[in-house]
C-alpha positions, 0 to 999 in steps of 0.5 A: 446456541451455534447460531449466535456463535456464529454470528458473533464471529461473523460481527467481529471478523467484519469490525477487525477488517473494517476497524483498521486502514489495510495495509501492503504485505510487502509495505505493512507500515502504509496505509493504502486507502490513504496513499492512493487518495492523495494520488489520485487513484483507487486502492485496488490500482496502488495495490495492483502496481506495487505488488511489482515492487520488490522490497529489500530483506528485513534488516537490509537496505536495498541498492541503488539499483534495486531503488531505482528498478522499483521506482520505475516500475511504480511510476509507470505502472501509477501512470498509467491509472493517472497520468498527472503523477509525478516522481515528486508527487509519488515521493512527497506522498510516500513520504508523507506515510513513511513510517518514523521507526 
């Protein structure tokens, strides 16, 4: 009986980490795999460069300087894993993944 107990939640913990596209924790609205798919580079490389990101509060929008801290540091780190992004490209694809609320 624990066996199957245990495979059950095995079977279930492996469908629930695969049945959802993976989200940031620090941007739980965007899907990665699609993100970094349009920019050319893998998820593991978008997840490694906007883990330098630091996001505002909840509830507040960040500075100007905040903004553009890190945007710098997204671009260049993202430069680095594929040299062909752009800031347009960069803001057209997160864009694209904004989430609407």
């Amino acid at each position: 009986m624990k066996l199957h107990v245990y495979a059950l939640i095995s079977a279930f913990l492996v469908l629930a980490a695969t049945a959802a596209p993976a989200f940031l924790q620090n941007d739980p609205k965007r899907p990665v795999a699609d993100v970094a798919r349009d920019l050319g580079i893998t998820a593991d490389q978008f997840v490694a460069c906007f883990n330098g990101v630091t996001p505002a509060p909840r509830g507040s929008k960040p500075t100007d300087d905040q903004v553009h801290a890190n945007k710098q540091h997204l671009l260049s780190c993202l430069q680095q894993a594929n040299p062909s992004i752009t800031n347009e490209k960069l803001d057209a694809v997160m864009d694209k993944y904004r989430p609407s609320s």
